[in-house]
N, C-alpha and C positions, 0 to 999 in steps of 0.2 A: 447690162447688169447680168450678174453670174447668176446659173436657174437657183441656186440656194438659198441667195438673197432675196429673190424673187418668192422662191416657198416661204422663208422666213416672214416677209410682208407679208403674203396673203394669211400665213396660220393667225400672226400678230392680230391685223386685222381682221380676220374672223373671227376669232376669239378676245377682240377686245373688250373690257369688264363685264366678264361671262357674270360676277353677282350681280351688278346693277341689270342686266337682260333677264337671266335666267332663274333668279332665286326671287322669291316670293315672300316675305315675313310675317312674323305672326300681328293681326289685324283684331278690330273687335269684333263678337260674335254676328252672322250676319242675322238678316231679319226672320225672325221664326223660332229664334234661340240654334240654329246647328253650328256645329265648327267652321270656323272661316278653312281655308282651305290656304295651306302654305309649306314650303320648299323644306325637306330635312335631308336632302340629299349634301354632298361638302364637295362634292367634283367643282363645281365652279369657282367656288372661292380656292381650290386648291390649284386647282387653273391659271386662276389670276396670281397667285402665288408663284407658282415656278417664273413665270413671266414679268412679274416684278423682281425678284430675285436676278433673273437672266440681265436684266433690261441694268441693274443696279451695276453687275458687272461688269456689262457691258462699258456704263459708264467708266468705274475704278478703271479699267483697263485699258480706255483711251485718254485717259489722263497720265497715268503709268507713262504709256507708250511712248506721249509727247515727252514727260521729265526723263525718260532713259533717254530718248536717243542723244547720240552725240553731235559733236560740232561738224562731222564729216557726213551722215544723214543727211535724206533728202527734206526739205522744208516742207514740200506738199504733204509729207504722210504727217507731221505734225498740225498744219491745221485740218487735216481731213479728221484727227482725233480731237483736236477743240471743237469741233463742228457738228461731230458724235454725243458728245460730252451729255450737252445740256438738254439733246431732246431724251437721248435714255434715261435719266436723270428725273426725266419730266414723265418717263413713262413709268421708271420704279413707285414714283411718288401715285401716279393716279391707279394704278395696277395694286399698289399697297392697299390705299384706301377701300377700292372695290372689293379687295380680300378682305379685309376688316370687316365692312359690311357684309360681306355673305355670310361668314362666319355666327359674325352677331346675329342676322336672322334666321339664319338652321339654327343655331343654342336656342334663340326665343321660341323656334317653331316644337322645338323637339317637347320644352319645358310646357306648351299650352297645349300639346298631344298627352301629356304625363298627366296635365291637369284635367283636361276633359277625361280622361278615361279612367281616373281617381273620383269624377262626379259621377260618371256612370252605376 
């Protein structure tokens, strides 16, 4: 395996659904009455975002690749793109979803910091 590919794995899975890991949302007051304590930071969901995005075209583009090539192409590079297909496809989808939710709870977290400190 070429070392790019290789870096590409490891960032991938390093950074897989940085919001489900690293983002924290807004929760109920904890015991005592003080602010629960949660994430307004957008790095992670934005994270997951470039890497859904990537992951998405990755797919588009090894489907492309198979419907271009011609009758004189070699066979193997087309199913190595069918092959491709369905797990980036599978990654845009759960990479999306993670973004989704970060998203959602930095806007919650930010809106129960606006509220507590409107109580103040």
């Amino acid at each position: 395996m070429r070392l790019w590919k290789k870096a590409l794995l490891a960032v991938t899975l390093l950074t897989s659904a940085c919001s489900y890991t690293f983002t924290i949302g807004p929760r109920e007051k904890s015991l005592g009455g003080a602010p629960a304590t949660c994430t307004t930071s957008r790095v992670p969901p934005a994270a997951d975002t470039v890497i859904a995005l990537a992951s998405g075209l990755a797919a588009v583009a090894a489907i492309y690749a198979c419907e271009s090539s011609g009758p004189d192409d070699d066979d193997q590079s087309c199913v190595r793109a069918i092959l491709l297909a369905p797990p980036a496809a599978a990654s845009a989808l759960l990479f999306g979803l993670s973004a989704r939710r970060g998203f959602r709870d930095t806007a919650g977290c930010e809106e129960e910091k606006v509220a507590d400190f409107g109580n103040q």
